[in-house]
C-alpha positions in Angstrom: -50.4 261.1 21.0 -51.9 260.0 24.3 -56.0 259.2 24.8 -57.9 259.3 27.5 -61.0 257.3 27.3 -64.5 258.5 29.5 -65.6 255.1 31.2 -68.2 254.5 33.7 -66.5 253.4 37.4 -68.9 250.4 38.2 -67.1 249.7 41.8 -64.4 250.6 43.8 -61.8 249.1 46.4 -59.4 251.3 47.9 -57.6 252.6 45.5 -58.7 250.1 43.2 -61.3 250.4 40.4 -63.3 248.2 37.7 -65.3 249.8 34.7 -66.6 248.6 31.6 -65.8 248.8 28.2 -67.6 246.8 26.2 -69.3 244.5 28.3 -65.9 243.6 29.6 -64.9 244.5 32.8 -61.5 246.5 33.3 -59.4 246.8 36.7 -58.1 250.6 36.9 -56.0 252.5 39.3 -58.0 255.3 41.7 -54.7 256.7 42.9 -54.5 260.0 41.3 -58.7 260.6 41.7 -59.3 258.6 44.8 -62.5 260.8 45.3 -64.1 258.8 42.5 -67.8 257.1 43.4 -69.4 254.5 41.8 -71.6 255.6 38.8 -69.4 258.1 37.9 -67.3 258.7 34.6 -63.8 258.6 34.7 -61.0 260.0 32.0 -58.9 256.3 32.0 -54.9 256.7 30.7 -52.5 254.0 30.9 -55.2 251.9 33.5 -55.7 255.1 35.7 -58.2 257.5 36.4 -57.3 261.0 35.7 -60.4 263.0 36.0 -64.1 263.1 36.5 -66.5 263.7 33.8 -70.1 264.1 33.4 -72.3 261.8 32.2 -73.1 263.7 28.6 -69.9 264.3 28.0 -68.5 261.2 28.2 -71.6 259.5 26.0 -70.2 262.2 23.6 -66.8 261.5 23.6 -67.8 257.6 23.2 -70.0 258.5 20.1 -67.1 260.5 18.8 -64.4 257.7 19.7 -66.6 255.1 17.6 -67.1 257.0 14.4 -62.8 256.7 14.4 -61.8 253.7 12.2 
């Protein structure tokens, strides 16, 4: 099973990207959604960006995503 996790894009360079998780900051690929802007949510798979999301459904799929154990 693959998972796609909703993360907030807190900059960009090129085709290079860092969000968040956690309070630590991750270094993604922008290659496949290179029309991603800063302050928006991104699907991440395998370090890249797949697909926008909005905001309320990404804090939705986080809450979901936490209750897993």
């Amino acid at each position: 099973m693959c998972l796609a996790i909703p993360l907030k894009l807190i900059s960009k360079e090129g085709t290079k990207g860092w969000v968040e998780v956690g309070g630590a900051k991750r270094e993604i690929s922008l290659i496949i959604l290179p029309e991603a802007k800063v302050g928006d949510y991104v699907l991440v798979h395998a370090g890249f960006a797949i697909s926008k999301v909005e905001e309320k459904e990404a804090q939705e799929l986080l809450e979901l995503l936490s209750t897993i154990k």
